[in-house]
PDB file of N, CA, C and O in Angstrom, chain B, residues numbered from 101:
ATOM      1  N   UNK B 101     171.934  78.161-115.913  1.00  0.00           N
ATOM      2  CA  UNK B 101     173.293  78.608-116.131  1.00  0.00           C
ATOM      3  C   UNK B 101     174.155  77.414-116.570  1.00  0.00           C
ATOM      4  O   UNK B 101     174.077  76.268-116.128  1.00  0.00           O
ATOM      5  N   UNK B 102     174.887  77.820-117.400  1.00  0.00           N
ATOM      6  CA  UNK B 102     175.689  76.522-117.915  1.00  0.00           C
ATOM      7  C   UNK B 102     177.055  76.351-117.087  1.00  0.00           C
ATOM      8  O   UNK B 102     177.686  77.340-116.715  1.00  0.00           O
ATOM      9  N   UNK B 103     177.494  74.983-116.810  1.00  0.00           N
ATOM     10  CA  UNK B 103     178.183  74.713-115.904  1.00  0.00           C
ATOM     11  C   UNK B 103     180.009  74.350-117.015  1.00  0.00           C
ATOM     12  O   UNK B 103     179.972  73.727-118.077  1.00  0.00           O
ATOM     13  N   UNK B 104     180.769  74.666-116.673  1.00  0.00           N
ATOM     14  CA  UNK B 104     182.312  74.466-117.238  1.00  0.00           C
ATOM     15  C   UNK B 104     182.992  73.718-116.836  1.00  0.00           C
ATOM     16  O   UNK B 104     183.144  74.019-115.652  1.00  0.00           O
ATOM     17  N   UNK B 105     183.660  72.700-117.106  1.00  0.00           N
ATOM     18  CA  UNK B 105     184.691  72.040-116.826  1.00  0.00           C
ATOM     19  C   UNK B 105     186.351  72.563-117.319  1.00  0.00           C
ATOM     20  O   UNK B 105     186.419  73.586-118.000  1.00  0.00           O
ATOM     21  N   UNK B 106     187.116  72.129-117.102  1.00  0.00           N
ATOM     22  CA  UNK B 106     188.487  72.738-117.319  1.00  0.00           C
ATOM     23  C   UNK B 106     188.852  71.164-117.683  1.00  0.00           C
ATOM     24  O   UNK B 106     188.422  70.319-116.898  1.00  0.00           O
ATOM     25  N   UNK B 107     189.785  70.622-119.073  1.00  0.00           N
ATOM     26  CA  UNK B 107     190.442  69.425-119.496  1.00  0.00           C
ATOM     27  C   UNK B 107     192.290  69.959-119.975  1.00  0.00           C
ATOM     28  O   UNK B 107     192.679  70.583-120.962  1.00  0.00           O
ATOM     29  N   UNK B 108     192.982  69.453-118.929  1.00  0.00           N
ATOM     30  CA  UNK B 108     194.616  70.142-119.285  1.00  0.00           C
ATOM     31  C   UNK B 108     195.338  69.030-119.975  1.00  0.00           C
ATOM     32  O   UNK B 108     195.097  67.888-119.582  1.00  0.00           O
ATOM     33  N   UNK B 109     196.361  69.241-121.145  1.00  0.00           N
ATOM     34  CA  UNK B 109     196.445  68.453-121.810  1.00  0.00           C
ATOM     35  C   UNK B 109     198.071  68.083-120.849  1.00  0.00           C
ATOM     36  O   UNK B 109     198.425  68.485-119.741  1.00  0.00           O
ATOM     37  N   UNK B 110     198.720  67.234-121.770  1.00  0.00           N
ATOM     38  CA  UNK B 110     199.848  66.703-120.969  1.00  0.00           C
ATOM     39  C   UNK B 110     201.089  67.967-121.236  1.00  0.00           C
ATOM     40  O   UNK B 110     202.071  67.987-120.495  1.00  0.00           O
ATOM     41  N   UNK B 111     200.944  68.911-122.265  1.00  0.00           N
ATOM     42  CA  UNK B 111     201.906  70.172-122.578  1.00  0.00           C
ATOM     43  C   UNK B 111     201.190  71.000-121.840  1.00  0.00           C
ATOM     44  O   UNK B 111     201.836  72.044-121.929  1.00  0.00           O
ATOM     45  N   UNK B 112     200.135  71.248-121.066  1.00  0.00           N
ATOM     46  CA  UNK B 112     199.567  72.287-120.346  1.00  0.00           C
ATOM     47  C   UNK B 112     198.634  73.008-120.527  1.00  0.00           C
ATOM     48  O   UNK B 112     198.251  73.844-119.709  1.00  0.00           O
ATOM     49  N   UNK B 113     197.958  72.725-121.985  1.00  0.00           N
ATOM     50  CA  UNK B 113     197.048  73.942-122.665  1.00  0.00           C
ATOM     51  C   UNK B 113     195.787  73.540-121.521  1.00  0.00           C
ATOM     52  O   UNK B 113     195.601  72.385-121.138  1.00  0.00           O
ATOM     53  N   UNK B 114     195.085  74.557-121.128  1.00  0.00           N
ATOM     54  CA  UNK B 114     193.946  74.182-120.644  1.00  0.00           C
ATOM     55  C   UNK B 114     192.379  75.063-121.447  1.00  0.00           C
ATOM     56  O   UNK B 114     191.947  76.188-121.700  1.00  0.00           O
ATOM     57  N   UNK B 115     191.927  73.223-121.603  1.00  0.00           N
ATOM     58  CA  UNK B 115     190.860  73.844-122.692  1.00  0.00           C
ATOM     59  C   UNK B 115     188.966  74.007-122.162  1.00  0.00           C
ATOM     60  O   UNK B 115     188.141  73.211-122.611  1.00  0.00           O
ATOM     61  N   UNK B 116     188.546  75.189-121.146  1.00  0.00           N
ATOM     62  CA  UNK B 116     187.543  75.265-120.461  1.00  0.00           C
ATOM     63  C   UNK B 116     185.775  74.547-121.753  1.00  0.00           C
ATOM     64  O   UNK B 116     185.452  75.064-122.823  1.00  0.00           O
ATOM     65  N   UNK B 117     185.371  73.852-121.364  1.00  0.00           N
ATOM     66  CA  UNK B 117     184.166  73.406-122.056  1.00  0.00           C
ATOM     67  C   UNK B 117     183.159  73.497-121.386  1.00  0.00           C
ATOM     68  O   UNK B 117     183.248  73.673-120.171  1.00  0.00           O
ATOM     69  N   UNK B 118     181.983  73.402-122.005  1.00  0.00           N
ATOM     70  CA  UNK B 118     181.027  72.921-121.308  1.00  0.00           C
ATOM     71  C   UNK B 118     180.833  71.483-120.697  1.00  0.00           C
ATOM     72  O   UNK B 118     181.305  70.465-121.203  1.00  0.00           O
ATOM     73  N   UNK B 119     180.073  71.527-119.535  1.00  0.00           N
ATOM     74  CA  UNK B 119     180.296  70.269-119.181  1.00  0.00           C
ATOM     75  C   UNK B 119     179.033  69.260-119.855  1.00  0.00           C
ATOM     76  O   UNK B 119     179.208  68.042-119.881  1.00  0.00           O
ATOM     77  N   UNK B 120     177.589  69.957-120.461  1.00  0.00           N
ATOM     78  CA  UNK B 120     176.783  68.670-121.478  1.00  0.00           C
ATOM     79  C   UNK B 120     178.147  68.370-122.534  1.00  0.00           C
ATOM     80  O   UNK B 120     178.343  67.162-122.669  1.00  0.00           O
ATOM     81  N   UNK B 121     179.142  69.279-123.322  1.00  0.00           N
ATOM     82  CA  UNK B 121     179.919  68.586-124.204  1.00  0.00           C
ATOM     83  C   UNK B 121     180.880  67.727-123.805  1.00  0.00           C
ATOM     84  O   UNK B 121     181.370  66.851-124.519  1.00  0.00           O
ATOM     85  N   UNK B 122     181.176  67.966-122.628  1.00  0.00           N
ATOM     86  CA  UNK B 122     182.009  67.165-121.849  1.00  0.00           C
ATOM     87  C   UNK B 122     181.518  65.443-121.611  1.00  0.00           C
ATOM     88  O   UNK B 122     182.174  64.409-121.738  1.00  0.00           O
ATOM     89  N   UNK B 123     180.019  65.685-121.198  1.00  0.00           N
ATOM     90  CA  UNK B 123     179.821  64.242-120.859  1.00  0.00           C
ATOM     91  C   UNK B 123     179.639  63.645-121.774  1.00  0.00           C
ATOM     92  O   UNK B 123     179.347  62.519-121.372  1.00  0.00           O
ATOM     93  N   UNK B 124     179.620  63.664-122.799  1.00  0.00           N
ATOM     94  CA  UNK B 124     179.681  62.918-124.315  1.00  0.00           C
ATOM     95  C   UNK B 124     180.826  61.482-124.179  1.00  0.00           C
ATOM     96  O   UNK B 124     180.877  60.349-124.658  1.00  0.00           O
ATOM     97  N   UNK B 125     181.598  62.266-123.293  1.00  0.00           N
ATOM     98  CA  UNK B 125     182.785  61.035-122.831  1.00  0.00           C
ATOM     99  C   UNK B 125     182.461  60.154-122.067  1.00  0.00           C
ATOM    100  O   UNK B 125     182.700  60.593-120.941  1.00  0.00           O
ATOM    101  N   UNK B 126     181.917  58.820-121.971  1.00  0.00           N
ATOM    102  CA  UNK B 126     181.698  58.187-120.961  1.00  0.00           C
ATOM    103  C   UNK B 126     182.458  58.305-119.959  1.00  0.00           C
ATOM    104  O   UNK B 126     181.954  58.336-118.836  1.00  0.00           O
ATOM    105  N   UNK B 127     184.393  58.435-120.201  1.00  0.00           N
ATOM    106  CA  UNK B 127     185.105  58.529-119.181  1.00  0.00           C
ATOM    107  C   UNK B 127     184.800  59.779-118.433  1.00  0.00           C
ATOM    108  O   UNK B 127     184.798  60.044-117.231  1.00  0.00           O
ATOM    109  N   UNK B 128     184.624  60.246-119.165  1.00  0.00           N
ATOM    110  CA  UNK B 128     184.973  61.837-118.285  1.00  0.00           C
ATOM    111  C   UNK B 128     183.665  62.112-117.121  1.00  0.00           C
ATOM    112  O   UNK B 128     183.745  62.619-116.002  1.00  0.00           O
ATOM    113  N   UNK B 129     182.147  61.434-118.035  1.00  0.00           N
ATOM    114  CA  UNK B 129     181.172  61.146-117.436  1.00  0.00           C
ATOM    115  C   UNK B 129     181.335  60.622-115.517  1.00  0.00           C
ATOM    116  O   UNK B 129     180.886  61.028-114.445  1.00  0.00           O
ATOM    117  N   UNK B 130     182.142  59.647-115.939  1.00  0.00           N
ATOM    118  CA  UNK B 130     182.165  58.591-114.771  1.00  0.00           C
ATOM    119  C   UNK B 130     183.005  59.149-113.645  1.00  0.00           C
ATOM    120  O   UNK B 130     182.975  58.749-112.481  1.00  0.00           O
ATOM    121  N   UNK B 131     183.957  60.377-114.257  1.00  0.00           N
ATOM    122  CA  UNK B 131     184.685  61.342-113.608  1.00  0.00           C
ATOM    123  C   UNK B 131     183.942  62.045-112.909  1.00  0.00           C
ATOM    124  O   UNK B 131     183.979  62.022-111.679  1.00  0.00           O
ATOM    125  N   UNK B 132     183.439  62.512-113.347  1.00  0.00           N
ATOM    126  CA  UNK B 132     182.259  63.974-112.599  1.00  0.00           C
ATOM    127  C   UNK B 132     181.200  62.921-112.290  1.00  0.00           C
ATOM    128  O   UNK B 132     180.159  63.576-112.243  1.00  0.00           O
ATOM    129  N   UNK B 133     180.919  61.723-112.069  1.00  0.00           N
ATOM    130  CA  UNK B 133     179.831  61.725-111.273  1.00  0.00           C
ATOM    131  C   UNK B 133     180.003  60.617-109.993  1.00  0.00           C
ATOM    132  O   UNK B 133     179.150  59.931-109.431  1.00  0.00           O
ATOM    133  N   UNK B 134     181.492  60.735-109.768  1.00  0.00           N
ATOM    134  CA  UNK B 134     181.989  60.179-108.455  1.00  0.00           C
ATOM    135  C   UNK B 134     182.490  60.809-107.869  1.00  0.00           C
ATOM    136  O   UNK B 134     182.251  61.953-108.254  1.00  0.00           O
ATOM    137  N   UNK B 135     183.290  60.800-106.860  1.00  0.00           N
ATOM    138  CA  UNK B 135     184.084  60.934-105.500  1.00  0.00           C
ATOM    139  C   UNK B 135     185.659  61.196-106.098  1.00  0.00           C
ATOM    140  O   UNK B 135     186.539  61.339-105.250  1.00  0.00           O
ATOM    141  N   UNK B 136     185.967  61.250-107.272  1.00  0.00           N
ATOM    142  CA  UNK B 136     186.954  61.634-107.720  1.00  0.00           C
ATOM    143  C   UNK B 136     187.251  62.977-107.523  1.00  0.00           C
ATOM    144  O   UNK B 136     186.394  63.846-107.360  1.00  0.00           O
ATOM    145  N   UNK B 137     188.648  63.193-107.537  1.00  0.00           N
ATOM    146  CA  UNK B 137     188.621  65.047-106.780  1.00  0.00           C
ATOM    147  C   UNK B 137     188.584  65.766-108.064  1.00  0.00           C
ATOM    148  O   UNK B 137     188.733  66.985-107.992  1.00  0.00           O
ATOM    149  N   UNK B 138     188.435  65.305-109.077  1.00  0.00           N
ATOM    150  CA  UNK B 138     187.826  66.073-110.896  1.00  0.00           C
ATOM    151  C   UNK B 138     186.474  66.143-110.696  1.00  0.00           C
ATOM    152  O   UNK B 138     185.786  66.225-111.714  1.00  0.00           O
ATOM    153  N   UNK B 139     185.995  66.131-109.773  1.00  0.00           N
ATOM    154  CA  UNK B 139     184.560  66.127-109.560  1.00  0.00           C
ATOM    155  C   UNK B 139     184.654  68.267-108.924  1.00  0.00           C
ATOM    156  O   UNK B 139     184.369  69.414-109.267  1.00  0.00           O
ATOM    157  N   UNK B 140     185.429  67.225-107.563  1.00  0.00           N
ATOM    158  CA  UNK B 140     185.467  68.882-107.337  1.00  0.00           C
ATOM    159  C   UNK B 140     186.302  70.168-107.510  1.00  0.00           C
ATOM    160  O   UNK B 140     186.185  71.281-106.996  1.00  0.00           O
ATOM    161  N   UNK B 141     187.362  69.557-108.580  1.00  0.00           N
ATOM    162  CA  UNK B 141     187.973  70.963-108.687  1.00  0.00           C
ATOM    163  C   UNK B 141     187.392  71.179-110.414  1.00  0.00           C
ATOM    164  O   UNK B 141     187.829  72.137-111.051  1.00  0.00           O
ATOM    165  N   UNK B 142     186.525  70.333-110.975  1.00  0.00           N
ATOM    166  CA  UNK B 142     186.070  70.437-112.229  1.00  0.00           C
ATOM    167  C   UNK B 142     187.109  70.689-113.070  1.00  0.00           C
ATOM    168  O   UNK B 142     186.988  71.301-114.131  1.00  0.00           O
ATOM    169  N   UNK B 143     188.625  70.024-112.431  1.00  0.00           N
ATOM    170  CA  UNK B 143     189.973  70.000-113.525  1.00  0.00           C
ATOM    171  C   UNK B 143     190.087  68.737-113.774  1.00  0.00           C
ATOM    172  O   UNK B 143     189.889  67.958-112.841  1.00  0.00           O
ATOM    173  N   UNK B 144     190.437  68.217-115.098  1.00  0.00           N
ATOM    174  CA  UNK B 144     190.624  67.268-115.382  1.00  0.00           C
ATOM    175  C   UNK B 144     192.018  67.027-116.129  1.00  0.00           C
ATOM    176  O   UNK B 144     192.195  67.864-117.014  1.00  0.00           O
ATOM    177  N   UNK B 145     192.911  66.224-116.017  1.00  0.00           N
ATOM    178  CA  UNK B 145     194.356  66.134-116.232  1.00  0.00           C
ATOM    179  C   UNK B 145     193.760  65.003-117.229  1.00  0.00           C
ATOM    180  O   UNK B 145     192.966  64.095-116.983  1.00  0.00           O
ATOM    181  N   UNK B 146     194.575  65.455-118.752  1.00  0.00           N
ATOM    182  CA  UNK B 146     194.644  64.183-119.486  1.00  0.00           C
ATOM    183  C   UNK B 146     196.172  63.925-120.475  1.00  0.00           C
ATOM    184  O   UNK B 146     196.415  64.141-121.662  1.00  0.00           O
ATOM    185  N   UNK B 147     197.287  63.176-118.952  1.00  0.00           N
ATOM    186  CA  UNK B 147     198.348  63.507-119.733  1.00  0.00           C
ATOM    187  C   UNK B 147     198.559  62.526-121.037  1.00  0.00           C
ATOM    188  O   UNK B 147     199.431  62.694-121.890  1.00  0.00           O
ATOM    189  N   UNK B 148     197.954  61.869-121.025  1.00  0.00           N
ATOM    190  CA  UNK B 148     198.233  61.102-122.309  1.00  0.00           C
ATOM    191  C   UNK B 148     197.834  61.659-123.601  1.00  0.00           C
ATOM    192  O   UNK B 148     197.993  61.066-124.668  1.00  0.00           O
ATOM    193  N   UNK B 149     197.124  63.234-123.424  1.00  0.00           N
ATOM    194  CA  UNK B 149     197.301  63.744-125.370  1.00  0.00           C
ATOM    195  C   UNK B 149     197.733  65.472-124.488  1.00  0.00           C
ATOM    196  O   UNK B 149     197.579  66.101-123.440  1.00  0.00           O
ATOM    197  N   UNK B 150     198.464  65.547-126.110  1.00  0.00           N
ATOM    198  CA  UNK B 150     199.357  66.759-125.737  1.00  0.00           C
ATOM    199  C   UNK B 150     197.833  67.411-126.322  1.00  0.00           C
ATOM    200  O   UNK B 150     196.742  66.875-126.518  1.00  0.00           O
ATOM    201  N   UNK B 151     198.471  69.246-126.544  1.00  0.00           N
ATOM    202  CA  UNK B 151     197.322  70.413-126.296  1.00  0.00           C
ATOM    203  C   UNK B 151     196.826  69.977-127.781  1.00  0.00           C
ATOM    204  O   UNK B 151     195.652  70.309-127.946  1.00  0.00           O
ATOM    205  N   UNK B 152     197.592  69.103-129.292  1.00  0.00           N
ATOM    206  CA  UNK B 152     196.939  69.540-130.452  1.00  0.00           C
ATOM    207  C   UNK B 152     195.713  68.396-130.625  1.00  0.00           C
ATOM    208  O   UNK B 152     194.605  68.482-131.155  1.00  0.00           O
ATOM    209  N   UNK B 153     196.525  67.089-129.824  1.00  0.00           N
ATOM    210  CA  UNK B 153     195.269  66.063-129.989  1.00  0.00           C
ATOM    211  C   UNK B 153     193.969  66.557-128.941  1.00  0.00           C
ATOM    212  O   UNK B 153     192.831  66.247-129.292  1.00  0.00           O
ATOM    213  N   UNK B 154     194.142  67.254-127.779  1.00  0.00           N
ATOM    214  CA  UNK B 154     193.071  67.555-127.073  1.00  0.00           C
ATOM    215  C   UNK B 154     192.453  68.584-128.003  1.00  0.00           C
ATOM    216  O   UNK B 154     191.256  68.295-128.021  1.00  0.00           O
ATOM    217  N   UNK B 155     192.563  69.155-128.427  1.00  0.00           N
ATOM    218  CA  UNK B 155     192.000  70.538-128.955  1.00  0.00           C
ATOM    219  C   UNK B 155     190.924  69.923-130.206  1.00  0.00           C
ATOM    220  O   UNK B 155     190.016  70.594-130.696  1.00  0.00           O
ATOM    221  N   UNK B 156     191.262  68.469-130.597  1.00  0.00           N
ATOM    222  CA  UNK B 156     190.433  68.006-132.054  1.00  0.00           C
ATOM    223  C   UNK B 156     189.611  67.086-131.205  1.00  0.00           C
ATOM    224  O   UNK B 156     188.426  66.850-131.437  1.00  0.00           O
ATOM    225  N   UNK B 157     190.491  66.432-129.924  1.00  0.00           N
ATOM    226  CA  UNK B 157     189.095  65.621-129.126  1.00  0.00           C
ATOM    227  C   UNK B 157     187.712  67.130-128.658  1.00  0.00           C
ATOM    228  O   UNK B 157     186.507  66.960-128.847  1.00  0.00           O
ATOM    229  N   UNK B 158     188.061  67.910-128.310  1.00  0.00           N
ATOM    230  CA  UNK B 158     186.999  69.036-127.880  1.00  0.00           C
ATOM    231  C   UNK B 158     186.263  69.347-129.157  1.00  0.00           C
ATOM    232  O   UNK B 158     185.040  69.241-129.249  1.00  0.00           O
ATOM    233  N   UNK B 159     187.223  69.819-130.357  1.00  0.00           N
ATOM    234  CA  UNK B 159     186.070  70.160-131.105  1.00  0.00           C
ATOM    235  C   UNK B 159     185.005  68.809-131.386  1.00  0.00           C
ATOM    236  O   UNK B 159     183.784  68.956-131.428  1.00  0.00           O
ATOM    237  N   UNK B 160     185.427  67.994-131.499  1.00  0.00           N
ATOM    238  CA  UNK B 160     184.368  66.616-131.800  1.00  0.00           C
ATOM    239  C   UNK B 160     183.485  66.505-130.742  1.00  0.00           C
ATOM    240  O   UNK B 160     182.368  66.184-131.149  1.00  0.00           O
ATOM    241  N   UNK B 161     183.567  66.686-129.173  1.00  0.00           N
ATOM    242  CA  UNK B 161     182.841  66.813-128.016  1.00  0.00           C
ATOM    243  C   UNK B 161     181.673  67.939-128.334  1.00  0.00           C
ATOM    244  O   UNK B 161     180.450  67.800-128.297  1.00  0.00           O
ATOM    245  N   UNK B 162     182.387  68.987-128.629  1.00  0.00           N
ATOM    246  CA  UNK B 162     181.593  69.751-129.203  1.00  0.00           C
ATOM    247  C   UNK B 162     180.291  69.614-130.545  1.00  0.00           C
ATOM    248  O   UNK B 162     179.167  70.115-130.512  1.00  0.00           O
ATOM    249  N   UNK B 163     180.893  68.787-131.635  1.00  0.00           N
ATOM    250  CA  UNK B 163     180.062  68.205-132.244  1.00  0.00           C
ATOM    251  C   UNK B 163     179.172  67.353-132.303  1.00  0.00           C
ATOM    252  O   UNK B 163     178.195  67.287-133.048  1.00  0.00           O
ATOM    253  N   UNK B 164     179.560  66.614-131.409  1.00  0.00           N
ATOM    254  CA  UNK B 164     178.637  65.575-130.961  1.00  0.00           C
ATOM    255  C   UNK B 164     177.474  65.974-130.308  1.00  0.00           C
ATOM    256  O   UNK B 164     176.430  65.436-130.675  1.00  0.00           O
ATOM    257  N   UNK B 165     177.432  66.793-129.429  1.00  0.00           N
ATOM    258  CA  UNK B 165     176.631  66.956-128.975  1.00  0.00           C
ATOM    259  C   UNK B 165     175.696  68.104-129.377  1.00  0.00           C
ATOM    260  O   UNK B 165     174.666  68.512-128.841  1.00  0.00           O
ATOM    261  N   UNK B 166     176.434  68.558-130.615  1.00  0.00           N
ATOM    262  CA  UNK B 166     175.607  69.390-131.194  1.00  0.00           C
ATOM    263  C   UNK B 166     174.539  68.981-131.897  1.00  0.00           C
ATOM    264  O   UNK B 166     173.406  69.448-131.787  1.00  0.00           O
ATOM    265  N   UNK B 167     175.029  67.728-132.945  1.00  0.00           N
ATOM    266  CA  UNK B 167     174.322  67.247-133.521  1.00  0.00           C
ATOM    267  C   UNK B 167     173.850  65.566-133.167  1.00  0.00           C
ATOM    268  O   UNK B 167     173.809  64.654-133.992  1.00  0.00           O
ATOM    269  N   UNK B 168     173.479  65.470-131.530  1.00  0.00           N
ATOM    270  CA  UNK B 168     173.095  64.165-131.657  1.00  0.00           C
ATOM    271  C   UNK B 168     171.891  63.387-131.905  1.00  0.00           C
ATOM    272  O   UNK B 168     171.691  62.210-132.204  1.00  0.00           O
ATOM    273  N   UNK B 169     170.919  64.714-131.627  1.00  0.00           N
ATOM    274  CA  UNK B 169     169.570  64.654-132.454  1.00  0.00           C
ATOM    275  C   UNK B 169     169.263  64.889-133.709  1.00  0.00           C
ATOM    276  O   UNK B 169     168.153  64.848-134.240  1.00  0.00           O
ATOM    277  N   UNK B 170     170.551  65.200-134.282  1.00  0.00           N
ATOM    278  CA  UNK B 170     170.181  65.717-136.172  1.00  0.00           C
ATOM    279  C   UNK B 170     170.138  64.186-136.443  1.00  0.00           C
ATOM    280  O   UNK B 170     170.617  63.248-135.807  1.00  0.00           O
ATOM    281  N   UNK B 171     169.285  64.242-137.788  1.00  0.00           N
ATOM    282  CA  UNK B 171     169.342  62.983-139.120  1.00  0.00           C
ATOM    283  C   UNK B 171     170.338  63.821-139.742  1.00  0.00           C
ATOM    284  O   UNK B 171     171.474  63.367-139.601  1.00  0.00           O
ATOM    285  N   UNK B 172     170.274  64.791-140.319  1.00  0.00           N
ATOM    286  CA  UNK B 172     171.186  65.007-141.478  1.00  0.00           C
ATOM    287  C   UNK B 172     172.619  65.803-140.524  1.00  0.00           C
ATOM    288  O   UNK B 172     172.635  66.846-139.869  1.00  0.00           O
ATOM    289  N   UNK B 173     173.669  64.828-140.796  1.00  0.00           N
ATOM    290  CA  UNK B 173     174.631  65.246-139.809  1.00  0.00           C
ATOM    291  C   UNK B 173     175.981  65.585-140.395  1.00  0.00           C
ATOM    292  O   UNK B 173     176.729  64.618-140.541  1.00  0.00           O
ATOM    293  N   UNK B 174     176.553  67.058-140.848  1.00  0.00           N
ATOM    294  CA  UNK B 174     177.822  67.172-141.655  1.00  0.00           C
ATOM    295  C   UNK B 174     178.766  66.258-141.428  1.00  0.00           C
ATOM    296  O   UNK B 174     178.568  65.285-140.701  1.00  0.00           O
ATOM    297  N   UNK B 175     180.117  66.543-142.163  1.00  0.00           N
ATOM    298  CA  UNK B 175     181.129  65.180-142.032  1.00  0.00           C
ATOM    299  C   UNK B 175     181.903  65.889-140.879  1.00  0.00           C
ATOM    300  O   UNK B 175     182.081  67.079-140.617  1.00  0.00           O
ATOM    301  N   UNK B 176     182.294  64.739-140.291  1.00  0.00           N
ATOM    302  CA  UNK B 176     183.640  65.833-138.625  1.00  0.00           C
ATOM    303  C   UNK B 176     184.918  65.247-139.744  1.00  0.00           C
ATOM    304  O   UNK B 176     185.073  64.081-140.108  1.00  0.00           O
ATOM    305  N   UNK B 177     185.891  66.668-140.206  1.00  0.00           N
ATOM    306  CA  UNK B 177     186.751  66.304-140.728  1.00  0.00           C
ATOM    307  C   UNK B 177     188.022  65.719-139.379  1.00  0.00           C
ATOM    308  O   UNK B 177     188.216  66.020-138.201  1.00  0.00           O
ATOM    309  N   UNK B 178     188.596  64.851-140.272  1.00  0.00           N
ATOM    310  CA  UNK B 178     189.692  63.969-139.109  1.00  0.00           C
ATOM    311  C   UNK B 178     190.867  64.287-140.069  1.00  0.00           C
ATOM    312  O   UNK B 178     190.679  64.013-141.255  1.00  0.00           O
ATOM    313  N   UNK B 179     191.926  64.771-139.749  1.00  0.00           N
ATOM    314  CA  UNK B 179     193.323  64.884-140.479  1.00  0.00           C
ATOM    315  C   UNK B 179     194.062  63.384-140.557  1.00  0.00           C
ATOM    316  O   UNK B 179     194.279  62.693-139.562  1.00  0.00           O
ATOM    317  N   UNK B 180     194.301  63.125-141.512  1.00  0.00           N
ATOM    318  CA  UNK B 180     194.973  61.404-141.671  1.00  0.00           C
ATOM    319  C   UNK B 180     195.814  61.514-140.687  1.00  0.00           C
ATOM    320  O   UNK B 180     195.438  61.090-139.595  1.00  0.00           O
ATOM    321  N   UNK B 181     197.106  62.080-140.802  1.00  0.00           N
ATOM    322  CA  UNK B 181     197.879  62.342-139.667  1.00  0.00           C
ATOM    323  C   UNK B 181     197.557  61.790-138.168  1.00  0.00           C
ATOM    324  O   UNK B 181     198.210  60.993-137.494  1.00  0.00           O
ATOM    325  N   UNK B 182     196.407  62.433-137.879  1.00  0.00           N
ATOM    326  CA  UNK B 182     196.045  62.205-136.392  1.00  0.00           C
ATOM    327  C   UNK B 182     194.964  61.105-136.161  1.00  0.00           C
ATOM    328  O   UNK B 182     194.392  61.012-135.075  1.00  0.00           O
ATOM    329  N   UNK B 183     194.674  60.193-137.311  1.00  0.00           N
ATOM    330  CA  UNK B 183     193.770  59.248-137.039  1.00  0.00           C
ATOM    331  C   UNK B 183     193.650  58.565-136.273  1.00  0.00           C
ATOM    332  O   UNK B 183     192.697  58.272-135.552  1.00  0.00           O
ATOM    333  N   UNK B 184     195.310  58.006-136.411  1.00  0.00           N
ATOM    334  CA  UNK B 184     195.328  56.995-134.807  1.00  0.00           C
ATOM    335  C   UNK B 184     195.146  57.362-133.750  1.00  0.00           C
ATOM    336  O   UNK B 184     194.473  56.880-132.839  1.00  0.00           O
ATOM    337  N   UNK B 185     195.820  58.362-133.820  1.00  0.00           N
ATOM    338  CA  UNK B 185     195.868  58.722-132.071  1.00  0.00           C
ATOM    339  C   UNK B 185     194.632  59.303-131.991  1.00  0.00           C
ATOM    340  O   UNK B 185     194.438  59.832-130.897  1.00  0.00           O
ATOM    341  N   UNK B 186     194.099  59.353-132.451  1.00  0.00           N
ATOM    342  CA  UNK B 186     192.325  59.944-132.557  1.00  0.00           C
ATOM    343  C   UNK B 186     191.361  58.808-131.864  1.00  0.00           C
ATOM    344  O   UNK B 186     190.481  58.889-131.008  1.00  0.00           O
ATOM    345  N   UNK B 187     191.809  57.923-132.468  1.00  0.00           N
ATOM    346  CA  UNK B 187     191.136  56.500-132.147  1.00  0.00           C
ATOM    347  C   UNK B 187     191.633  55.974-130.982  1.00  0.00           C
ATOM    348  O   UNK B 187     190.902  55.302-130.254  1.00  0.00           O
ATOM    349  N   UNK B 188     192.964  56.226-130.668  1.00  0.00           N
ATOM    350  CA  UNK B 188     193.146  55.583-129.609  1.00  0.00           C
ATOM    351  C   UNK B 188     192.536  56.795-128.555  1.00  0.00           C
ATOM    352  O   UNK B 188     192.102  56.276-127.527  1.00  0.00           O
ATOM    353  N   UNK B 189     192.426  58.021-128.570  1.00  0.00           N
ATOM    354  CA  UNK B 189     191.971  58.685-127.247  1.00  0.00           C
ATOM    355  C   UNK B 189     190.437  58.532-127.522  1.00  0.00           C
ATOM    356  O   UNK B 189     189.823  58.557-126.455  1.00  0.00           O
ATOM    357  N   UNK B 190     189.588  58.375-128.653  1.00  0.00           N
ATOM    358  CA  UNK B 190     188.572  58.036-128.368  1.00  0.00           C
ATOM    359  C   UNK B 190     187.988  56.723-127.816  1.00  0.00           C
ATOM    360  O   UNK B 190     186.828  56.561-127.435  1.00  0.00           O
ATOM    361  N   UNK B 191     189.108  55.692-127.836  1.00  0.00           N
ATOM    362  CA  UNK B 191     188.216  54.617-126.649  1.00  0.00           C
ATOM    363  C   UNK B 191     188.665  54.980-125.453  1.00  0.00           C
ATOM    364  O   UNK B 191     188.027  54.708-124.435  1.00  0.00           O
ATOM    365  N   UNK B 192     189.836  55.649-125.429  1.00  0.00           N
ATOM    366  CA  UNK B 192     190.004  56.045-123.512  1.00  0.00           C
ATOM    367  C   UNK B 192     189.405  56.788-123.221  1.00  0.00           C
ATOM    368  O   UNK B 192     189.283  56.664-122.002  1.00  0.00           O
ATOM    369  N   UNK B 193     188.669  57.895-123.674  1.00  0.00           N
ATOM    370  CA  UNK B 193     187.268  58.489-123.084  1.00  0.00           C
ATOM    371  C   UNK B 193     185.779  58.167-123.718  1.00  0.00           C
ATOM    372  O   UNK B 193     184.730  58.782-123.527  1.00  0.00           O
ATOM    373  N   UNK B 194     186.060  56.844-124.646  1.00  0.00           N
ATOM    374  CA  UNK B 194     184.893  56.248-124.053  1.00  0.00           C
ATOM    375  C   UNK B 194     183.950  56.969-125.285  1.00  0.00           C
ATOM    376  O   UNK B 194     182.789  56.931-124.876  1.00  0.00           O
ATOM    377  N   UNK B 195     183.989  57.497-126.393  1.00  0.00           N
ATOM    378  CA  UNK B 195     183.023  58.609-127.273  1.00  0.00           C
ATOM    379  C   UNK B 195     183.480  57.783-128.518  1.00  0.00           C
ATOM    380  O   UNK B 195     183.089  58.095-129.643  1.00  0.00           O
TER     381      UNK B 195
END
């Protein structure tokens, strides 16, 4: 059975995932596999991106782990717009 995590953005959207796409994040990893209470309410608060930057970090969580065994791997489109802040939430969770 596949297991879900819940990730709430800092505007409130809450976006339920799987948790293999989830651990793609080292941070989020290191979350769920301690004594942190995101362990046990499998909610995770990430106020530092509102619901539109979380919603493009998930689909990429999602991709990643779709294709981390492919060689031939489509392009993950990134909107110029959101590059930075793309980059900056991808070293704070670590993907």
């Amino acid at each position: 059975m596949t297991e879900y995590i819940t990730l709430v953005s800092s505007d409130g959207f809450e976006f339920i995932i799987s948790k293999d796409a989830a651990m793609v994040s080292g941070t989020i990893k290191n979350m769920l596999s301690s004594t942190f209470r995101e362990t046990e309410e499998r909610k995770i608060r990430l106020q530092e991106m509102d619901g539109r930057l979380l919603n493009k970090v998930v689909e990429y969580l999602y991709y990643n782990n779709k294709y981390k065994d492919s060689v031939d791997v489509p392009e993950f489109n990134i909107p110029t717009e959101m590059a930075l802040e793309l980059l900056v939430a991808s070293d704070f969770l670590d993907v």
